[in-house]
C-alpha positions in Angstrom: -13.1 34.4 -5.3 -16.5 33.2 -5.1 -15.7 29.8 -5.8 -13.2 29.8 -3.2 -15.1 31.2 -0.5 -16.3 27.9 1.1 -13.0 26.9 1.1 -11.9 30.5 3.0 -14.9 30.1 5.8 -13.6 26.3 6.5 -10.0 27.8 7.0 -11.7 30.5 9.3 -13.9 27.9 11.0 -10.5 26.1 11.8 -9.1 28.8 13.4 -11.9 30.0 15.3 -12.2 25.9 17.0 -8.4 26.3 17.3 -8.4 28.9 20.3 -11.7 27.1 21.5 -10.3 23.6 21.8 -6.8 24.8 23.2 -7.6 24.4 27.2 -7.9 20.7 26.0 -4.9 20.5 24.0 -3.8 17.3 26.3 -6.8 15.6 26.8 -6.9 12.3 25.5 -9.9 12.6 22.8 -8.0 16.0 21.7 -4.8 13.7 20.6 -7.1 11.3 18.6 -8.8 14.1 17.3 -5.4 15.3 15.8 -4.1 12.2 14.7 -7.1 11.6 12.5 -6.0 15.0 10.8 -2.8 13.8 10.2 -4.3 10.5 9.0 -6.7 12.7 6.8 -3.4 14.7 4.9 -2.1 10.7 4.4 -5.1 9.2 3.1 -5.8 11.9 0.7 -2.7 12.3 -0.2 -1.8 8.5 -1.2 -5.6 8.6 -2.9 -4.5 10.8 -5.9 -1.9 7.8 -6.6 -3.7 5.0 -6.0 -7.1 5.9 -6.5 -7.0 8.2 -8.9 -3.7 7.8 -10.6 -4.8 3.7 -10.3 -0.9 2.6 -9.7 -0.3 0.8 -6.3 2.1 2.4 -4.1 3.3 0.9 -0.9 5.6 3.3 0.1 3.8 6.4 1.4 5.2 5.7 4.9 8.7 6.4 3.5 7.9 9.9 2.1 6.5 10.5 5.3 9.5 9.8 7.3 11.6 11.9 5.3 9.4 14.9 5.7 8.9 14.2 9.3 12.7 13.5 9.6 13.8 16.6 7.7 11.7 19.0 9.5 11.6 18.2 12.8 15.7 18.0 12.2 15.5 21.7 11.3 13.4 23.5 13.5 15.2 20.9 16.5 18.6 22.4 15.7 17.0 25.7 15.1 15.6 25.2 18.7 19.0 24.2 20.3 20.9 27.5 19.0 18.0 29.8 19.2 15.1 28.9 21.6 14.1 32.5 21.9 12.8 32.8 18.6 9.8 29.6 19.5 8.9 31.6 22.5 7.2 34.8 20.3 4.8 35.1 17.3 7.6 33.3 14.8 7.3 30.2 16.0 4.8 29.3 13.8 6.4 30.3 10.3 8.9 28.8 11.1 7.2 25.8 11.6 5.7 26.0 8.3 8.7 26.8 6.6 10.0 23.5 8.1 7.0 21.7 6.7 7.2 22.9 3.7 11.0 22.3 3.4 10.1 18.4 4.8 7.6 18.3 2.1 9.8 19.3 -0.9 12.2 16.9 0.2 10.2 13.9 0.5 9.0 15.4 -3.0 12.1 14.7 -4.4 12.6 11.4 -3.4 8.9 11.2 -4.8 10.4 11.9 -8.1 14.0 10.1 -7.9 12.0 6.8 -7.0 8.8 7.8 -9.7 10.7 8.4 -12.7 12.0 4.8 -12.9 10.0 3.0 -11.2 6.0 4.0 -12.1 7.3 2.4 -15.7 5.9 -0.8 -14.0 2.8 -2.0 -13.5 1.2 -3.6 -10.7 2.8 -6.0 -8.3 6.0 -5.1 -9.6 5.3 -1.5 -8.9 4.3 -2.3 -5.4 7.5 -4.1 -4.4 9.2 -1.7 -5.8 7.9 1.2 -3.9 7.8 -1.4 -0.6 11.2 -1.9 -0.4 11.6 2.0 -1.2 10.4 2.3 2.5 12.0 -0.3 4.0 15.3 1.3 2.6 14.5 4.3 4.1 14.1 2.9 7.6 17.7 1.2 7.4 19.0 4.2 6.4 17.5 6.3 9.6 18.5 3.1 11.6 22.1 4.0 10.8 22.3 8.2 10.4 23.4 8.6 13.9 23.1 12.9 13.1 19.2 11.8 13.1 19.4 9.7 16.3 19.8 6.6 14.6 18.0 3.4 16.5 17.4 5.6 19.4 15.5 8.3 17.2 15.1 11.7 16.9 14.3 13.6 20.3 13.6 16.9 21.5 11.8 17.8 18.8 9.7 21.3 19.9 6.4 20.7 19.9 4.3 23.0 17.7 2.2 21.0 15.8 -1.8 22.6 17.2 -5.4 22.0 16.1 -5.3 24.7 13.5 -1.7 23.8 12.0 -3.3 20.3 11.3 -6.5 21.2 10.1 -4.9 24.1 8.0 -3.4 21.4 6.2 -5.8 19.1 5.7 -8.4 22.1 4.2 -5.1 22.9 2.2 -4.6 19.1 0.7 -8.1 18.6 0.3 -8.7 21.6 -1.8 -5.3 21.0 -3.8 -6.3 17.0 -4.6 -9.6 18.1 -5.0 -8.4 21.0 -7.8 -6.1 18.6 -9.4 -8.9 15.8 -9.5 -11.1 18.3 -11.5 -8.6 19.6 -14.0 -7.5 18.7 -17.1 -4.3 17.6 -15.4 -6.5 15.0 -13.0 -8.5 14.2 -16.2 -5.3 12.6 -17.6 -4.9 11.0 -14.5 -8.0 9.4 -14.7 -7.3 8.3 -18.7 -4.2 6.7 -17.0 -6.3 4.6 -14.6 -8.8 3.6 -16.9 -6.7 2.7 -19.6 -2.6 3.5 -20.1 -2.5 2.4 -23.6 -5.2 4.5 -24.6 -4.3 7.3 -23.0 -1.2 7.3 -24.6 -2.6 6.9 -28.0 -4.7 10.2 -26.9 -1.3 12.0 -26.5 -1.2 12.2 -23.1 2.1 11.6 -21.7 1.3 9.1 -19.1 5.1 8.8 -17.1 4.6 12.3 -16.4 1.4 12.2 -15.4 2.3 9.2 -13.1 5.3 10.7 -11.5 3.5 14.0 -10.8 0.6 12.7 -8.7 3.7 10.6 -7.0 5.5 13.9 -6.4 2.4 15.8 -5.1 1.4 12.6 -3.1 5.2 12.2 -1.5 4.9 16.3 -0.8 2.0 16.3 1.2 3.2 12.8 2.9 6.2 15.0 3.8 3.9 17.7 5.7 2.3 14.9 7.0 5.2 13.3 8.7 6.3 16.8 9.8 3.1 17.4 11.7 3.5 13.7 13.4 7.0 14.3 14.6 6.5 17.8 16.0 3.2 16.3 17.8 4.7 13.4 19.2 8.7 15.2 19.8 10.0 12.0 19.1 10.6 10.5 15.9 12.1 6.8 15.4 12.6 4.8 12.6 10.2 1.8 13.7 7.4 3.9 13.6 7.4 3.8 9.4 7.9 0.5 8.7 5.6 -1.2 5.7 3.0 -1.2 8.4 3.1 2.1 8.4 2.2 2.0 4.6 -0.6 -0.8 4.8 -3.0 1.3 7.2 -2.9 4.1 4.7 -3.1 2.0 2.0 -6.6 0.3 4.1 -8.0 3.9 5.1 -7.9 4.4 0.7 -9.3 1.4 -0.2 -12.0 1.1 2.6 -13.0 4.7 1.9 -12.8 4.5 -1.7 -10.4 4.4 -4.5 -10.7 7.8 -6.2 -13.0 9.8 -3.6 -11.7 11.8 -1.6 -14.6 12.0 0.8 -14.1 8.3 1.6 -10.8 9.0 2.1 -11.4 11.4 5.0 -14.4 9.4 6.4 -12.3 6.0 6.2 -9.1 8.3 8.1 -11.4 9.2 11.1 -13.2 5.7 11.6 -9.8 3.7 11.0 -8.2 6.1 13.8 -11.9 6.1 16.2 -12.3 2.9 16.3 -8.8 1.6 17.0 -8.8 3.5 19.9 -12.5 2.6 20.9 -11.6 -0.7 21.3 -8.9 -0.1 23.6 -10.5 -0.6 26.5 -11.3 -4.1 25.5 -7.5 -4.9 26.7 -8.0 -3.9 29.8 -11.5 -6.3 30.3 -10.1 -9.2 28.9 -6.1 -8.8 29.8 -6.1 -9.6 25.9 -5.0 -7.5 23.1 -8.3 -8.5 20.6 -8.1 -5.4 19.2 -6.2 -6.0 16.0 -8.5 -8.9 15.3 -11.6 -7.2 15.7 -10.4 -4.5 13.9 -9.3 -6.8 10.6 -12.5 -8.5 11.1 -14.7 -5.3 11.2 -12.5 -4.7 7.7 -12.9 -7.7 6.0 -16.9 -7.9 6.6 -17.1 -4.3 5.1 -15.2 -5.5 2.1 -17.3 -8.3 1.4 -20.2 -5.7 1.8 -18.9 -2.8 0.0 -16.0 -4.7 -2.8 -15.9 -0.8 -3.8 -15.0 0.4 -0.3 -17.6 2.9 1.7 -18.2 5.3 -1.1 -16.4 4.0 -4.5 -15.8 6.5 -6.5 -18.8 8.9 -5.3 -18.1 12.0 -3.1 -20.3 13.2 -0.2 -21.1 16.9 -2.2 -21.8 17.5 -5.8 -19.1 18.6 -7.6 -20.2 22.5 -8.3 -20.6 23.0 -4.4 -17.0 22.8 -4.4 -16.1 23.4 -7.9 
């Protein structure tokens, strides 16, 4: 209990902001502030693959639509039989049921695509988890039940400030636990070196395949919480660009921390929107260069991304 207490006050802390911050539940710094949550439950999420796991997966955004997909499917034909039941005090386990049943899903697609595929190394791994995602996409393209091109609408929305941040204390602390147990020490033999891990008897497919399944799950909740915030879900929205600006928030954070991972999540999502107004100025869209600029200067800065492998708290004040 004592170790978990700081963990208990941030989930507390969370909720006390959440009725603080609801009168600006629309306001336009309110939605960024979310969406950086969101970001925060991606970026973490794909770290303990690519980081810490050390395989490259380019396919996060494909977990994320099936998550999204699947439980903002549920609780939309939930909705359209029984809108009564959003209206009282269940709306919002039933919106984590939801989640959760988003998350297992794109969990086992985690582990249908894992098993076979983390047996490769390197580029081949990435294409192979790349055109995992784009294959999801043409399949939503085509699912008319799911809205097909047009996408998935009505979708209620109950994603809040404490539903996001709940998640984000709750992926933190799980990647964080799993980083600094014997499980994330063979995770860490993988991604130094495979061969040698092996030869220690670790059993490095399933070590591989479980931070993929854990990484898809909470990819899943994720997409889940984007859907139900925006009530719209399409297919465009998760194509492999989807994938490469969580794959930048990892490495410009940090492969392996988890703290850069969260700090990289809210600058990546501040300063795209800080540079809106830019547009409007010059009647130019320079936003997308600056941004890639202000990326590749850092790089050449920091090769290691903002933190490396270092986290902003010692290890006990968490432990």
């Amino acid at each position: 209990m004592k170790s978990s207490a700081g963990w208990l006050a941030a989930l507390a802390a969370c909720w006390v902001m959440h009725f603080f911050v609801q009168d600006y539940s629309r306001s336009y710094y309110f939605l960024i502030f979310l969406y950086a949550g969101i970001n925060i439950v991606l970026a973490v999420s794909l770290n303990l693959v690519n980081g810490v796991t050390g395989q490259f997966s380019m396919g996060h955004a494909g977990f994320m639509s099936i998550g999204g997909y699947v439980s903002c499917y549920l609780i939309t034909q939930l909705f359209q039989r029984s809108p009564a039941l959003f209206e009282g005090p269940l709306s919002m386990p039933i919106f984590a049921g939801a989640l959760v049943l988003g998350g297992i899903a794109a969990a086992i697609a985690g582990y249908l695509v894992g098993l076979p595929s983390l047996r490769l190394k390197g580029d081949y791994l990435a294409i192979v988890t790349l055109g995992f995602g784009e294959i999801i996409r043409v399949i939503l393209l085509n699912v008319d039940a799911v809205g097909g091109a047009r996408g998935l609408g009505g979708i209620p929305n109950l994603t809040s400030f404490g539903v996001v941040y709940t998640c984000v204390i709750v992926t933190v602390f799980c990647v964080w636990r799993i980083i600094r147990s014997a499980q994330g020490r063979a995770l860490l033999a993988v991604r130094e070196d495979e061969i040698a891990a092996s030869a220690m008897g670790v059993n490095t497919t399933r070590s591989k395949v479980s931070a993929f399944v854990i990484g898809a799950f909470f990819a899943g909740i994720a997409g889940g919480l984007f859907g139900s915030w925006l009530t719209v879900l399409t297919p465009q929205t998760f194509d492999f660009n989807k994938s490469f600006e969580i794959i930048i928030m990892v490495v410009l954070g940090g492969m392996g921390s988890v703290s850069g991972s969260i700090v990289a999540a809210i600058f990546l999502t501040i300063i795209r929107e800080a540079l809106r107004p830019l547009q409007d100025i010059t009647k130019l869209d320079f936003r997308m260069i600056i941004y890639s600029l202000m990326l590749i200067v850092l790089m050449l800065t920091k090769p290691r991304g903002l933190f490396g492998s270092r986290e902003l708290v010692k290890e006990k004040e968490l432990a």
